[in-house]
C-alpha positions as CSV (number, residue, x, y, z in Angstrom):
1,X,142.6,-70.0,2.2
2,X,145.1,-72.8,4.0
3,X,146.7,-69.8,5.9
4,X,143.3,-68.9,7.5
5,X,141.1,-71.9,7.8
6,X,139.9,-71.9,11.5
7,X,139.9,-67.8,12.7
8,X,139.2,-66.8,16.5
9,X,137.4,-63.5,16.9
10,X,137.4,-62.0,20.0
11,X,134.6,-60.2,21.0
12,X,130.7,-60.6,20.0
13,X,129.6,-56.5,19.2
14,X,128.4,-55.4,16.4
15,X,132.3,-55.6,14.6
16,X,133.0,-58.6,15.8
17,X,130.1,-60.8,14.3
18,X,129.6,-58.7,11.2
19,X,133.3,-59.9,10.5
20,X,132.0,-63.5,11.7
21,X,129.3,-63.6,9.2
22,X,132.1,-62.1,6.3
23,X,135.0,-64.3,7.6
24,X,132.6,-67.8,7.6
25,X,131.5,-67.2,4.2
26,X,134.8,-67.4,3.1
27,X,134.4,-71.0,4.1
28,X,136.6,-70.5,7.1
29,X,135.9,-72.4,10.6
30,X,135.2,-69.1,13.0
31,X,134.5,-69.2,16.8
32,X,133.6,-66.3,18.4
33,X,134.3,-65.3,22.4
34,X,133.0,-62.8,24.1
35,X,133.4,-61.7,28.2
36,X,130.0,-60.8,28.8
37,X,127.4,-63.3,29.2
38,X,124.9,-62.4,27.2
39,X,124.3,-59.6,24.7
40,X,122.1,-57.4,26.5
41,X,123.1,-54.2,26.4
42,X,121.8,-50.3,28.0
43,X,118.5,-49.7,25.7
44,X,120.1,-47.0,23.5
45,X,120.0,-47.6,19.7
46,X,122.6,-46.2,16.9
47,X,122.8,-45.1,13.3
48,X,124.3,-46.5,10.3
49,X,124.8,-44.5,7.4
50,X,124.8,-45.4,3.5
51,X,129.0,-47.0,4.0
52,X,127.9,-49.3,6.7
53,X,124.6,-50.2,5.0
54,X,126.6,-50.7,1.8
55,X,129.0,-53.5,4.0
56,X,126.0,-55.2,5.2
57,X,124.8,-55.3,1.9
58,X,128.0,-57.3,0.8
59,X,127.6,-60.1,3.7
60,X,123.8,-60.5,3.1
61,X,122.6,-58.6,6.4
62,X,121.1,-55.2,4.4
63,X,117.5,-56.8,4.1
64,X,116.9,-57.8,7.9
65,X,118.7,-54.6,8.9
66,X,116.8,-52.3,6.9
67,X,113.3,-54.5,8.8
68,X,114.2,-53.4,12.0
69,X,115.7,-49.7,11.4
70,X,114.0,-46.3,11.0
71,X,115.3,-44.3,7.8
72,X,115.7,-40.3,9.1
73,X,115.5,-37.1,7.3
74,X,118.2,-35.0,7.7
75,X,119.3,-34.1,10.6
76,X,117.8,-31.4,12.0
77,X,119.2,-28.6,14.8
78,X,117.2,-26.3,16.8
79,X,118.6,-23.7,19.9
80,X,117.6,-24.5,23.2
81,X,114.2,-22.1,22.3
82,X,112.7,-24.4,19.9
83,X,114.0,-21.9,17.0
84,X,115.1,-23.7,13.8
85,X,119.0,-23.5,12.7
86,X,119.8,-25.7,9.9
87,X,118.9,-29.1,8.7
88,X,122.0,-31.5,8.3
89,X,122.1,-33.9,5.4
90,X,123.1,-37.4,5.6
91,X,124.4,-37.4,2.3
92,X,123.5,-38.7,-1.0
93,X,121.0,-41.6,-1.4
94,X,123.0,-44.5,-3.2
95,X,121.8,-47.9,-4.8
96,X,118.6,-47.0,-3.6
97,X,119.4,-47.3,0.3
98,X,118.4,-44.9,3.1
99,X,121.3,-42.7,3.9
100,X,120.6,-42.9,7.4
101,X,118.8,-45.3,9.6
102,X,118.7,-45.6,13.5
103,X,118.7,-49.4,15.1
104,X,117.7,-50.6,18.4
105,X,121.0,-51.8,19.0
106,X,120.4,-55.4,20.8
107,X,118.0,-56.3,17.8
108,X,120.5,-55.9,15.6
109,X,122.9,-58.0,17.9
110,X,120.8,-60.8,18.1
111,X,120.2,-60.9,15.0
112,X,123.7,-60.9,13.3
113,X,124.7,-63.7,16.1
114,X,121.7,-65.6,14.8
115,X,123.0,-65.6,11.4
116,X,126.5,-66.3,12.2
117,X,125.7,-69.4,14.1
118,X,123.1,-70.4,11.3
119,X,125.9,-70.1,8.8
120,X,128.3,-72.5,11.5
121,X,129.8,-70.2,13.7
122,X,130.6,-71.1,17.6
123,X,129.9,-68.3,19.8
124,X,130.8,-68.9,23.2
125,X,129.7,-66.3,25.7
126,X,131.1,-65.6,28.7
127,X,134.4,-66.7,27.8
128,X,137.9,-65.2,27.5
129,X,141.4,-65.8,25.9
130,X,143.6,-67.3,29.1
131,X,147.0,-67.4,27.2
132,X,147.7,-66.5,23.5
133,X,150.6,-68.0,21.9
134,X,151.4,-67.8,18.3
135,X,154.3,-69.4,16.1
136,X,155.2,-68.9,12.3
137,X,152.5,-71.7,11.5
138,X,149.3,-70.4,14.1
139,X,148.4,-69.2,17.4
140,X,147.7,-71.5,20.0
141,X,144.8,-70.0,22.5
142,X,144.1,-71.3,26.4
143,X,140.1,-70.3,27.0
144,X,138.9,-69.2,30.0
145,X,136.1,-72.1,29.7
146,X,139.5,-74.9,30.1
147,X,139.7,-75.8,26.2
148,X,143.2,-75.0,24.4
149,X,142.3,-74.7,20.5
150,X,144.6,-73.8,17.5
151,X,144.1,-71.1,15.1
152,X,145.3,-70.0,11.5
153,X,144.3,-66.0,13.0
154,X,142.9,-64.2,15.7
155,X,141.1,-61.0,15.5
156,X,140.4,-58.8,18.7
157,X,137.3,-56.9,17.9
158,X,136.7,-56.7,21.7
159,X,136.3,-52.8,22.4
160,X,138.4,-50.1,23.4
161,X,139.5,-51.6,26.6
162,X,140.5,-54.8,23.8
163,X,142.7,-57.3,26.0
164,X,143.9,-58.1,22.6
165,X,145.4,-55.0,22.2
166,X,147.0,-55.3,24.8
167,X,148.4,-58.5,24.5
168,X,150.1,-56.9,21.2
169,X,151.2,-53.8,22.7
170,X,151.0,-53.8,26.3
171,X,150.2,-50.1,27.6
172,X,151.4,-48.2,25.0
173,X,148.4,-47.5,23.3
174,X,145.7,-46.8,26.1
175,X,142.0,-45.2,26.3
176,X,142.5,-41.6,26.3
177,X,140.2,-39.2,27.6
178,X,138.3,-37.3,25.1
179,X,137.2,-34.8,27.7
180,X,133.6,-35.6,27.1
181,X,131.2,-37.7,28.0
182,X,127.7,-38.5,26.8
183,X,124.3,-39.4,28.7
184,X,121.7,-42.1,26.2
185,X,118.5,-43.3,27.5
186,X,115.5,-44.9,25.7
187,X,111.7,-43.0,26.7
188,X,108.5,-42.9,24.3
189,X,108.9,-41.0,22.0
190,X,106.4,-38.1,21.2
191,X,103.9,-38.8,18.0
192,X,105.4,-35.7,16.5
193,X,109.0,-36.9,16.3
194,X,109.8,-38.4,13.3
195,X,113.5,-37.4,12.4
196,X,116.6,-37.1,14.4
197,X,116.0,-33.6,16.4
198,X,119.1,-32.0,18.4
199,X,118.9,-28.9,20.6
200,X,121.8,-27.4,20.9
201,X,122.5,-25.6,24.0
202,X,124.7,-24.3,26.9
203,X,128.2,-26.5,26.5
204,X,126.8,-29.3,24.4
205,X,123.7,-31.0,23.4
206,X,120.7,-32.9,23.8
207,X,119.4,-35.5,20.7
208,X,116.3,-36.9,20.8
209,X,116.1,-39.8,18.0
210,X,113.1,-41.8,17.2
211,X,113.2,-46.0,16.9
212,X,110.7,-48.1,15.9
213,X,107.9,-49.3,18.2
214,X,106.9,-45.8,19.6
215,X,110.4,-45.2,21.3
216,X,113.1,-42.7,20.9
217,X,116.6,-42.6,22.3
218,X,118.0,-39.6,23.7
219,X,121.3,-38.3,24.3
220,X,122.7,-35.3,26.1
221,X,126.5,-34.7,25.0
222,X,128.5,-32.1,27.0
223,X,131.7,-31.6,28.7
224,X,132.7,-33.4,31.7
225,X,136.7,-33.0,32.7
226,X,138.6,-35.8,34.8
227,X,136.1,-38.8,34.6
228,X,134.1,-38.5,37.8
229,X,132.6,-41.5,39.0
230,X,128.9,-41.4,39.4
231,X,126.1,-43.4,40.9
232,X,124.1,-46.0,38.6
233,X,121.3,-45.5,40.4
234,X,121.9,-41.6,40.3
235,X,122.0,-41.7,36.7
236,X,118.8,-40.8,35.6
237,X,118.6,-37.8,37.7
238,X,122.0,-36.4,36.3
239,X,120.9,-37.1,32.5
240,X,117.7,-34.9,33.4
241,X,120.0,-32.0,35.6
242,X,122.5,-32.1,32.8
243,X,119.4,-31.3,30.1
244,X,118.0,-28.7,31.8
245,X,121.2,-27.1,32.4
246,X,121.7,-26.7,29.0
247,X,117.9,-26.0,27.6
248,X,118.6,-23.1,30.6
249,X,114.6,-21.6,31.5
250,X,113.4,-23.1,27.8
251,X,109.7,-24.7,27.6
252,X,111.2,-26.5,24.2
253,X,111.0,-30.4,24.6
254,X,110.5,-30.3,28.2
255,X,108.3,-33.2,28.9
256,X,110.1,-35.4,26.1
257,X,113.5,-34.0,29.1
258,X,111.3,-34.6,32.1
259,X,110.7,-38.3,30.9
260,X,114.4,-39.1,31.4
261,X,113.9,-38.5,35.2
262,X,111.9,-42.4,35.0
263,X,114.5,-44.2,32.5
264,X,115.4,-47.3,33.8
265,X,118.0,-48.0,31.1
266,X,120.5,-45.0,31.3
267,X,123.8,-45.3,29.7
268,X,126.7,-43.5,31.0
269,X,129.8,-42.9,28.6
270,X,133.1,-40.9,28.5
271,X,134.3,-40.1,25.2
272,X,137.5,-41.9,25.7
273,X,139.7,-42.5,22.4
274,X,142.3,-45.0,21.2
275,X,144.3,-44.6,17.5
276,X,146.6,-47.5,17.4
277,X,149.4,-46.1,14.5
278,X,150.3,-49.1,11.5
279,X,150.3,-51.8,11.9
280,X,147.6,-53.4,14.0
281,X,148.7,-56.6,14.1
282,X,151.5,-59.0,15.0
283,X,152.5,-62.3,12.9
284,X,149.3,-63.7,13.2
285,X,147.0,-61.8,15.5
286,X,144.9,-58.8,15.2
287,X,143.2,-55.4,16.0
288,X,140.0,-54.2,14.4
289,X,137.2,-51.9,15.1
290,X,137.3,-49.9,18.1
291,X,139.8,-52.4,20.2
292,X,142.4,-50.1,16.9
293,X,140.6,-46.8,16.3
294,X,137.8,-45.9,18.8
295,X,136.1,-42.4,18.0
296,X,133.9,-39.9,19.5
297,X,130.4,-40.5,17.8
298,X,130.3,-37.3,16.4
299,X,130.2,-38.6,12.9
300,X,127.7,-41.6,13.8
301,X,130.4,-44.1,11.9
302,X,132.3,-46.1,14.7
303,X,130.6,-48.8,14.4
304,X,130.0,-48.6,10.3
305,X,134.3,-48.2,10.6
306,X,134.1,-51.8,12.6
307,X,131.8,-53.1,10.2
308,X,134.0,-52.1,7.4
309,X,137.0,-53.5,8.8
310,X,135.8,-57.1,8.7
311,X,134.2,-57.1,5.5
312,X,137.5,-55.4,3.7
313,X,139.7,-58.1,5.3
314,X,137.6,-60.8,4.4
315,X,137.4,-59.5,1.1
316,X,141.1,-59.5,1.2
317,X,141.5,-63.0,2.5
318,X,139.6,-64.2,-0.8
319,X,143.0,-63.8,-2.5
320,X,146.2,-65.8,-3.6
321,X,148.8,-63.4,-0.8
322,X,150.0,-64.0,1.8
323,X,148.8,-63.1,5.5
324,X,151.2,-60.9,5.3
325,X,150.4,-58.9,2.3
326,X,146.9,-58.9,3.0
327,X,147.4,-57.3,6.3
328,X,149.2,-54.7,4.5
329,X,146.6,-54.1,1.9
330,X,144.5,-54.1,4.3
331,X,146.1,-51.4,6.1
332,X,146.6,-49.4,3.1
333,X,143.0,-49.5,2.5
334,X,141.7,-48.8,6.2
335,X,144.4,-46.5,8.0
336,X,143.8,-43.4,6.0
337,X,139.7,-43.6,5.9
338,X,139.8,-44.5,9.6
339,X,142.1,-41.7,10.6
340,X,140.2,-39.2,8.7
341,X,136.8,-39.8,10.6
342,X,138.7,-39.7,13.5
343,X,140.3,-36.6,13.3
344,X,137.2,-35.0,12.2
345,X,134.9,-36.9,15.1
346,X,137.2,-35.5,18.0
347,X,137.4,-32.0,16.5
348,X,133.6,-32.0,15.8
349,X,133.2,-32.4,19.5
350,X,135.8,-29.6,20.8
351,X,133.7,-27.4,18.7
352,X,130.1,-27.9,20.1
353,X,131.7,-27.9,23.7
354,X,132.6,-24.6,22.9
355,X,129.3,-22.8,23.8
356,X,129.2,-22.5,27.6
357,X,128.4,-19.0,27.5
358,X,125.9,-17.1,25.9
359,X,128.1,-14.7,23.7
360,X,129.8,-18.6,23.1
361,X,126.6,-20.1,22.2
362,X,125.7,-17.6,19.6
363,X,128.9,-18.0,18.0
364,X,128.3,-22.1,17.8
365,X,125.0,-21.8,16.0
366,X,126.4,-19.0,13.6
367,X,129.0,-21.7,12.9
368,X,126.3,-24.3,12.3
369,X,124.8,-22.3,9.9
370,X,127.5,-21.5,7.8
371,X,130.1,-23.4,8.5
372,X,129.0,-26.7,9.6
373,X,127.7,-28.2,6.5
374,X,130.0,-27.4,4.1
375,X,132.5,-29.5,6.5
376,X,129.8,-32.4,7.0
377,X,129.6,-32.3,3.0
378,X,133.2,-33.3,2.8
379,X,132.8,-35.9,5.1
380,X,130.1,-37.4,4.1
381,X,131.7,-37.5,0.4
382,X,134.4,-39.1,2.3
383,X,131.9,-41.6,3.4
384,X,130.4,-42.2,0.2
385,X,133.6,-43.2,-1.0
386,X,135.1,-46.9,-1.8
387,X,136.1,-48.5,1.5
């Protein structure tokens, strides 16, 4: 592995030091940088499903993953009355792992940057790439904390705003809005939750998804057009107007909606999007995760996409090629697969928006109940799939 001894990855999420953990187990010398500070992140939690359990699996992280998470039953749909639609599956159950299971999301960040430094990685917070500059033999990297190092590789795994990808491309491929935007908050959960549970209402949706330790997140997903800017401290009061708008005059999960108005840990997101086309990379630097192919989370696999990205190229790495040919094996393997769950995220999400009236509404649930899950059983075959 002479071409890729010493590998910078930029960015410390959940991509970034799952492909730290891969990369450094390939014997190479990885630092990892990351702009923030620390890891601490809005209280929301996320979902991995059986392709992102499978990767962890392959870097050693399935055990400690599986300690902290909360396997769900299928997911399951109700209208804003508290009647029952449909239940959701997940998929098939392979290798004897939960198809589904929701993390608290800075657990499982502390703990993958515990192993990666335990297994000799240097992660340096709060610190940025000054000045990248690459030649035919490596890329020569000015940090932000005064140290110029030398590299075999860099990998930008730093988000959909990625200065990486921009360094690469410039403007040309840019955050896109999505047109919608979604609310997440962490409350107690009530003792009668104990599987993902989503209401579907006027113009979008509100989830309410249990974690361990007596805690649920919820999310309210609905349309919001140009971006408005909106006031942190205002932002548990919209999550709660924007709920009740859509629950309309329904009794159904009211107090579990009324809790949002004390959340101290609101998260406020618009969908935005980026698909960089083949290739993502340049000589010796590279895009991964969502810094190439950021998606709506209507699939719940953005970050199991990330995670896949880093232990497929490490995998790749492993052989006699060259950079070169690995990056375009790589590529082969990840384009397709990535581009598919995007396609289907984004579309997903024009399709539940699609219910701001009542005569609209009516029409969305009939879709959910016949439509829906023969599409979400292709997918999740897709899922299943090698990666």
């Amino acid at each position: 592995m002479s071409r890729s001894d010493k590998i910078l990855v930029v960015g410390a999420g959940i991509g970034g030091l799952c492909a730290a953990v891969a990369l450094v187990q390939n014997g190479a010398e990885v630092d990892v940088i990351d702009i923030k500070p620390d890891n601490s992140v809005a209280g929301v939690g996320w979902g991995l499903r059986t392709n992102g359990l499978r990767a962890l699996r392959q870097i050693g992280l399935l055990e400690e993953t599986l300690a902290m998470g909360f396997p769900t039953p299928p997911l399951t749909y109700y209208d804003r009355n508290g009647d029952h639609v449909v239940d959701i599956s997940y998929g098939r159950k392979v290798d004897g792992m939960p198809n589904n299971v929701q993390l608290p999301r800075l657990e499982f960040l502390e703990m993958a940057s515990a192993r990666a430094i335990e297994l000799g990685c240097n992660i340096m917070m709060g610190t940025t790439a000054v000045d990248i500059q690459q030649d035919d033999d490596g890329v020569t990297v000015e940090l932000s904390n005064g140290s110029t190092r030398r590299y075999d590789l860099v990998i930008g795994f730093d988000g959909i705003n990625s200065q990486i990808r921009g360094h690469l491309f410039g403007d040309k491929y840019v955050p896109t809005p999505s047109g919608g935007v979604a609310w997440r908050a962490a409350v107690p959960a009530p003792e009668s939750l104990d599987g993902a549970l989503f209401c579907h209402g006027f113009g979008g949706k509100v989830g309410f998804v249990p974690l361990v330790g007596g805690m649920m997140y919820v999310i309210v997903t609905h349309f919001e057009p140009g971006r408005p800017r909106h006031d942190p401290a205002a932002f548990a009061t919209l999550m709660h107007e924007r709920a009740r708008q859509m629950m309309g005059d329904s009794d159904f999960m009211a107090e579990a909606i009324d809790s949002l108005q004390h959340a101290t840990n609101v998260a406020y997101t618009p969908l935005d999007t980026v698909m960089v086309p083949y290739p993502w990379y340049r000589g010796r630097v590279m895009i991964m995760g969502d810094a190439a192919h950021a998606t709506t989370p209507y699939l719940g696999s953005g970050a199991a996409m990330a995670i896949e990205d880093g232990v497929v190229f490490a995998e790749l790495l492993r052989s006699d090629d060259s950079l070169y040919d690995i990056q375009t094996k790589f590529m082969a393997r990840r384009y397709p697969r990535v581009k598919t769950v995007w396609d289907w995220s984004l579309k997903m999400m024009h399709e539940e928006f699609d219910s701001e009236t009542p005569e609209a509404l009516d029409r969305r649930l009939d879709y959910l109940v016949n439509e829906e899950p023969a599409a979400i059983d292709y997918i999740n075959r897709v899922l299943e799939s090698d990666y």
